[in-house]
FITIBA-269993 format. One record per residue (C-alpha): residue number from 1; residue in three letters; chain; x negated, y, z negated. Coordinates in steps of 0.25 Angstrom, whole numbers. Last residue first. Example, Ala and Ser with C-alpha at 12.3 -4.5 7.8 and 13.67 -1.06 7.14 Angstrom:
FITIBA-269993
<site 2; "SER"; "A"; <-55; -4; -29>>
<site 1; "ALA"; "A"; <-49; -18; -31>>
This chain:
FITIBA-269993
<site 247; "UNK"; "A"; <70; 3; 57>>
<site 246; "UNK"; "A"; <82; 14; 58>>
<site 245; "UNK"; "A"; <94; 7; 50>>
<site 244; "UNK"; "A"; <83; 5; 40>>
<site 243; "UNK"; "A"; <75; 19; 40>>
<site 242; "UNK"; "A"; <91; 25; 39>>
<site 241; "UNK"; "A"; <93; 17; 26>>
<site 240; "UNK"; "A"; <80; 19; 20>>
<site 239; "UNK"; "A"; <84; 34; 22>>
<site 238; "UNK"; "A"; <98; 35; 16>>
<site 237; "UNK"; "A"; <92; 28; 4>>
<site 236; "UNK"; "A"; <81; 36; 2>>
<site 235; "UNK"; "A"; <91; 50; 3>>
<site 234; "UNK"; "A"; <101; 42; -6>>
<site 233; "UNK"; "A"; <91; 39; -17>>
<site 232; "UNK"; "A"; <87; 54; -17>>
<site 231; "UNK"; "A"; <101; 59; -17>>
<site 230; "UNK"; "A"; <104; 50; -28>>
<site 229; "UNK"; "A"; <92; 55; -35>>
<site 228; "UNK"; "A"; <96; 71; -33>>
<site 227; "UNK"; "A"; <110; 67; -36>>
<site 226; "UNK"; "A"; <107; 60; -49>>
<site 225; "UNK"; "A"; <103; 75; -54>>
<site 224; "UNK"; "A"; <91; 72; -65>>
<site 223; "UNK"; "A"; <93; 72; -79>>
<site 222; "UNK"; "A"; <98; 58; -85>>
<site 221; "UNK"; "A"; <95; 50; -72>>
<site 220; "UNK"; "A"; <83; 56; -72>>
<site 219; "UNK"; "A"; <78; 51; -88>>
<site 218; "UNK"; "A"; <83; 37; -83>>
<site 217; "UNK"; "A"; <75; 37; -69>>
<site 216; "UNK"; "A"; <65; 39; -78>>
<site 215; "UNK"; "A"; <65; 26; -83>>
<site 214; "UNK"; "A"; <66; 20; -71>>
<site 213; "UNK"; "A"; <56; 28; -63>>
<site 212; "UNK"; "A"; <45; 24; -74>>
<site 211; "UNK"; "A"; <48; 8; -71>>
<site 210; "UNK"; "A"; <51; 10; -57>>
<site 209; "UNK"; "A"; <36; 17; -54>>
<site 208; "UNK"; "A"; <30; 5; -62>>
<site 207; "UNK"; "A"; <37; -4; -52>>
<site 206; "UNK"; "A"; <35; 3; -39>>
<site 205; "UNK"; "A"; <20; 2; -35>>
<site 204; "UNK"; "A"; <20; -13; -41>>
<site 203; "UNK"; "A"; <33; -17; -33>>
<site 202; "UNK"; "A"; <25; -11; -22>>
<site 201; "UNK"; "A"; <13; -20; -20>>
<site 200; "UNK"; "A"; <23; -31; -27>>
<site 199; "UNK"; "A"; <33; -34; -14>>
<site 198; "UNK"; "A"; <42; -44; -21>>
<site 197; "UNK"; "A"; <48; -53; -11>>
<site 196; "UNK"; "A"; <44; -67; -16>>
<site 195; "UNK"; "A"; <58; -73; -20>>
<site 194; "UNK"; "A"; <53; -73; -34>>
<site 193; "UNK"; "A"; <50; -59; -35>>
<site 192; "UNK"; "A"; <63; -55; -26>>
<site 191; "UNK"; "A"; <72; -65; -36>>
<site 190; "UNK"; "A"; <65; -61; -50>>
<site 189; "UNK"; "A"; <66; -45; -46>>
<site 188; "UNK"; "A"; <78; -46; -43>>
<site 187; "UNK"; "A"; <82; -53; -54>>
<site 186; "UNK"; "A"; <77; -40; -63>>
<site 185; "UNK"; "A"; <82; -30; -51>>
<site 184; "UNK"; "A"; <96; -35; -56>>
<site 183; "UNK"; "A"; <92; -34; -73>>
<site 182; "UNK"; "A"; <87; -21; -71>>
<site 181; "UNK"; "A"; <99; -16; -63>>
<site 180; "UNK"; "A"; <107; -21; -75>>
<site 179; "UNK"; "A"; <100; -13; -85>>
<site 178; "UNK"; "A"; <100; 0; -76>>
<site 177; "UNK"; "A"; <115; 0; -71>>
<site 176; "UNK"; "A"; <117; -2; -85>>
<site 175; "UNK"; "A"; <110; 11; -90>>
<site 174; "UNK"; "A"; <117; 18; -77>>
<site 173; "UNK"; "A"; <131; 13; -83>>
<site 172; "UNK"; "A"; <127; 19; -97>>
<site 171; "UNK"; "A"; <121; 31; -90>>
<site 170; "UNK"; "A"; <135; 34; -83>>
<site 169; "UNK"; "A"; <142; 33; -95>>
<site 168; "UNK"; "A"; <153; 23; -94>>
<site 167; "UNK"; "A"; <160; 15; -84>>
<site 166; "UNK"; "A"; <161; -1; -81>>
<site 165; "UNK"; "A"; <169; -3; -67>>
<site 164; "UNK"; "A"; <165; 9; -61>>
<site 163; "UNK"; "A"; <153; 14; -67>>
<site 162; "UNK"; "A"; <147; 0; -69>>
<site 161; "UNK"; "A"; <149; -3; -54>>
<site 160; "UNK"; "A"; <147; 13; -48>>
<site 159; "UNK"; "A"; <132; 11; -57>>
<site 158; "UNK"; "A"; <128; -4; -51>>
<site 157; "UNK"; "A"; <132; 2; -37>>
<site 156; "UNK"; "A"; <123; 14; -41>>
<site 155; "UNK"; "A"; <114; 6; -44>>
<site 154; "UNK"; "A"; <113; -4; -33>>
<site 153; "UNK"; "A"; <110; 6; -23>>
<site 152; "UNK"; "A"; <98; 0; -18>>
<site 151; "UNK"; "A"; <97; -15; -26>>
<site 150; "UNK"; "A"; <94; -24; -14>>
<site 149; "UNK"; "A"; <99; -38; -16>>
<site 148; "UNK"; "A"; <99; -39; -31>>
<site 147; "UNK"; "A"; <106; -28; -33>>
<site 146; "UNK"; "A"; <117; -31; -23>>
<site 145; "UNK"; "A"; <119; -42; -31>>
<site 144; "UNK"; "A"; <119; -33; -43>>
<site 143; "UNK"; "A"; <131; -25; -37>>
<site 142; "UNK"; "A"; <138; -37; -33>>
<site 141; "UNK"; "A"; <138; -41; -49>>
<site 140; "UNK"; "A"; <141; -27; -54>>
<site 139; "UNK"; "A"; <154; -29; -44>>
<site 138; "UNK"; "A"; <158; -41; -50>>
<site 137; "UNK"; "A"; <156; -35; -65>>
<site 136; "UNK"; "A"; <164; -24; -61>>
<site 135; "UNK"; "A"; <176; -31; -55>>
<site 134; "UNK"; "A"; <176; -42; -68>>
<site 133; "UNK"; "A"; <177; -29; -77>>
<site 132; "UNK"; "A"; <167; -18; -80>>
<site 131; "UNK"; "A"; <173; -13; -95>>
<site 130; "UNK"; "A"; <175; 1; -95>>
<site 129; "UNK"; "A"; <169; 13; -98>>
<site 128; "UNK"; "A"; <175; 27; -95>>
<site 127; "UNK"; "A"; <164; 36; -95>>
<site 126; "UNK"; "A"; <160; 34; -80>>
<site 125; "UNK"; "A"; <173; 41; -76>>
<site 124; "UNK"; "A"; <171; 46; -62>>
<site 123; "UNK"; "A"; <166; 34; -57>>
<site 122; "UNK"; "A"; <154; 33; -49>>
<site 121; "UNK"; "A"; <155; 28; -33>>
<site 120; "UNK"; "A"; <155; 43; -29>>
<site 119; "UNK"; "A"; <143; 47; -36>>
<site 118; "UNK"; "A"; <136; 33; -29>>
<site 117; "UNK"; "A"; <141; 34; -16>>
<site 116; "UNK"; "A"; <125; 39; -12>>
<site 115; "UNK"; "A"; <122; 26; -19>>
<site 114; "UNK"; "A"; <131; 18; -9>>
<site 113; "UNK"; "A"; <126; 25; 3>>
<site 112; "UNK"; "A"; <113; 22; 0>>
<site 111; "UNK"; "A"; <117; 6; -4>>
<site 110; "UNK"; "A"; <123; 5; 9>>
<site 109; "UNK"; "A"; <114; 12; 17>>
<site 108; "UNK"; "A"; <102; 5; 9>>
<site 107; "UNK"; "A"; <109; -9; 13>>
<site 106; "UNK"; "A"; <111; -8; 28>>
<site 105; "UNK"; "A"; <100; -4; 29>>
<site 104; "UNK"; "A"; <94; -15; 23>>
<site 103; "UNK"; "A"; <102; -25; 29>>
<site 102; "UNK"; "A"; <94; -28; 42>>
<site 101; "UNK"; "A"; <81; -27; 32>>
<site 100; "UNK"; "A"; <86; -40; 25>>
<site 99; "UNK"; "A"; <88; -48; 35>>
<site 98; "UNK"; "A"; <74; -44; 42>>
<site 97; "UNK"; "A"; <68; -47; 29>>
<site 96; "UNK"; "A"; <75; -61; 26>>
<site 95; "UNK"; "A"; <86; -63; 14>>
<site 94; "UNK"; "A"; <87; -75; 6>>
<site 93; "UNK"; "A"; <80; -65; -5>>
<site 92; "UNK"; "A"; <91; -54; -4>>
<site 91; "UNK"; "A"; <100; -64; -7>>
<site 90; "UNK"; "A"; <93; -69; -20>>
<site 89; "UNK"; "A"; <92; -54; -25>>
<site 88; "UNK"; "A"; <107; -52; -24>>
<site 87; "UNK"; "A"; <111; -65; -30>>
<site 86; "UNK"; "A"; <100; -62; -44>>
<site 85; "UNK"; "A"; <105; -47; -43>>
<site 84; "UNK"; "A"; <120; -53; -45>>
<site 83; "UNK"; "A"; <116; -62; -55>>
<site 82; "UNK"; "A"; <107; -51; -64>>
<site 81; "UNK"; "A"; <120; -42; -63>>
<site 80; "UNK"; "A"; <131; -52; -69>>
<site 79; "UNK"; "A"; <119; -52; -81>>
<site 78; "UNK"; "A"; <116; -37; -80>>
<site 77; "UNK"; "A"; <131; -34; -82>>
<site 76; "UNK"; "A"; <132; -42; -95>>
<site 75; "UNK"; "A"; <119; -39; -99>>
<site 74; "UNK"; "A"; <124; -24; -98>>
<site 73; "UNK"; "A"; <138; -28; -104>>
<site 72; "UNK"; "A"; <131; -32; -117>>
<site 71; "UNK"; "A"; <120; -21; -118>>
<site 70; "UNK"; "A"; <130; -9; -117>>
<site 69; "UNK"; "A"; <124; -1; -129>>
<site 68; "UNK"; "A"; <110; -7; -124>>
<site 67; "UNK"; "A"; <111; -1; -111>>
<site 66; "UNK"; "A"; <114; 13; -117>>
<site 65; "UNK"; "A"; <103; 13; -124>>
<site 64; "UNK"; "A"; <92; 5; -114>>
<site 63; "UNK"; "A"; <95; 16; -103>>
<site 62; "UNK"; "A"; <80; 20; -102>>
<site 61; "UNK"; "A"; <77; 6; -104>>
<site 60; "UNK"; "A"; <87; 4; -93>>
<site 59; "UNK"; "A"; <81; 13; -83>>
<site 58; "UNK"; "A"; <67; 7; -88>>
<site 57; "UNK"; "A"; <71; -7; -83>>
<site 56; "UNK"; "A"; <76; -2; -68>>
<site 55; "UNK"; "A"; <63; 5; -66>>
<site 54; "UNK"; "A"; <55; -8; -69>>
<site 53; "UNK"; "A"; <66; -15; -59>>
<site 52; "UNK"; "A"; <64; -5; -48>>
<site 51; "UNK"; "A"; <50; -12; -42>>
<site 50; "UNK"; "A"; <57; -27; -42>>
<site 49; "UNK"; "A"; <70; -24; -36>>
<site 48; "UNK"; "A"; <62; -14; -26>>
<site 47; "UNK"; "A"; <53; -26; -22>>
<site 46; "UNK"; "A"; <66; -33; -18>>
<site 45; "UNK"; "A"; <69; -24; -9>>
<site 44; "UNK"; "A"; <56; -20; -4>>
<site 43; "UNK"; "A"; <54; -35; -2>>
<site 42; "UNK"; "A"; <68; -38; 7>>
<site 41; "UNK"; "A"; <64; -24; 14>>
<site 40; "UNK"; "A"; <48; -28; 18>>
<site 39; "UNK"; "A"; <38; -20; 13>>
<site 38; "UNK"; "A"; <31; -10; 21>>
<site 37; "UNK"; "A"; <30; 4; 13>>
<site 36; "UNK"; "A"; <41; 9; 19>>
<site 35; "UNK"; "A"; <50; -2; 14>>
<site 34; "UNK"; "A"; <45; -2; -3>>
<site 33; "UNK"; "A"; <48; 13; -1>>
<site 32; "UNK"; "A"; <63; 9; 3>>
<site 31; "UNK"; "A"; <64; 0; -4>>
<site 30; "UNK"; "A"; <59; 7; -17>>
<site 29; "UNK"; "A"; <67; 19; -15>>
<site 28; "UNK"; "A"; <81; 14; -12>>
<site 27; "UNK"; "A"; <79; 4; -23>>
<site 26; "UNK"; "A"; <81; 16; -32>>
<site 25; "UNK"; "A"; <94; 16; -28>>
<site 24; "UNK"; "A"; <100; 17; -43>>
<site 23; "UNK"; "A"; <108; 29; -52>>
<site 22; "UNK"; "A"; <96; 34; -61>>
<site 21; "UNK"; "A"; <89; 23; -64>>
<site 20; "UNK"; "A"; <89; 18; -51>>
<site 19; "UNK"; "A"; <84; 33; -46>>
<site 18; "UNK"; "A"; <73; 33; -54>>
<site 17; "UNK"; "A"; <69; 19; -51>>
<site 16; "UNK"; "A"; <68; 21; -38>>
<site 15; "UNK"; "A"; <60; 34; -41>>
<site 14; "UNK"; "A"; <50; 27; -47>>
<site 13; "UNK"; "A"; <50; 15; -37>>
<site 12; "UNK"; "A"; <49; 25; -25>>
<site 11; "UNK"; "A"; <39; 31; -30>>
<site 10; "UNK"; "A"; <29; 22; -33>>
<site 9; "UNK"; "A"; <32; 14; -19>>
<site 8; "UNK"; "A"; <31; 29; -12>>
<site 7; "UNK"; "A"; <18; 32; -19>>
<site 6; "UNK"; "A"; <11; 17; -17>>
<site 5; "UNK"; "A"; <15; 19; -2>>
<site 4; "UNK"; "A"; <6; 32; 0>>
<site 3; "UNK"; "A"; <-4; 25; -7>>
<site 2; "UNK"; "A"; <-5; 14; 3>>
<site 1; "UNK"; "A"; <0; 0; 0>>
């Protein structure tokens, strides 16, 4: 790797994790810096499970209060989670490359367009908590399998889940969005390092770089404008999508 690549790779898993904390799409950036530095899309996907998974920890550490209120229906949400990620993850594996990049644009539009939706996909009355119900925990399940398979967007989908069919304070629901997005990348990161498919040159550049944007990602997430970072994540998004559709 040249130096120039070191510096996207590094930045790019800060501010991935940055942003995951804050809302998600992290995995936005570190595909699509993993990509323009020559590594192939099924290994830059699964790499960006592995390289977000340190920033993914420290956002919940940094949410560890509110977590450990609610710690009985986290495990329970991470429990139906971890076998969605383990299904999406396994699929993602039985595909080849060029099978794979033929559905990648397809893919980032989706989940850009998605992310953008995400004020709009928000409830209006976060405050009023409810229990999730069977149509809840289904949709939780999809969500981590979508998780598993390629993860862009899959925070706010995780967010509009628990804020629509759970409620509560939005940085309650982001604190569990954050525990149970450690225990999906966790099985991801077992299946793809098992199944071979781990590219470590930049998963070595990127890791550390997660583990401090993820706990800062907490402190932005409490000061900083969400708009600016959404708008960020949609520009990067936006432009994968276009470079895919294009090359």
């Amino acid at each position: 790797m040249s130096i120039f690549d070191v510096v996207l790779l590094f930045a790019a898993g800060f501010m991935s994790s940055v942003v995951n904390a804050i809302a998600g799409g992290g995995t936005f950036l570190t595909f699509g810096a993993m990509t323009l530095t020559g590594v192939p899309p099924i290994m830059a996907n699964a790499t960006s499970s592995v390289t977000q998974f340190p920033g993914y920890v420290t956002s919940a550490l940094a949410y560890r209060t509110e977590i450990r209120a609610h710690w009985r229906e986290a495990l329970l949400l991470g429990g139906l989670s971890v076998a969605g990620s383990l299904a999406g993850a396994l699929i993602l594996l039985s595909l080849s490359n060029p099978a794979f990049r033929e559905i990648v644009p397809w893919l980032l539009l989706a989940a850009t367009a998605l992310f953008a939706a995400g004020p709009w996909l928000k409830p209006k009355h976060l405050d009023a908590a409810h229990p999730m119900g069977p149509v809840g925990w289904a949709a939780q399940f999809l969500t981590s399998i979508y998780g598993g398979f390629f993860g862009a967007g899959m925070g706010i989908m995780m967010l509009a889940v628990l804020g629509i069919f759970r409620g509560g304070d939005y940085h309650l629901l982001n604190a569990m969005k954050n525990f149970i997005a450690v225990l999906i990348a966790a099985v991801a990161v077992i299946v793809f390092w098992g199944g071979g498919v781990v590219a470590w040159g930049p998963a070595l550049v990127m890791i550390p770089a997660g583990a401090l944007g993820g706990y800062s990602g907490v402190w932005a997430a409490r000061r900083v404008p969400q708009v600016v970072m959404r708008g960020l994540v949609v520009a990067v998004g936006l432009a994968l999508t276009l470079y895919y559709f294009m090359t």
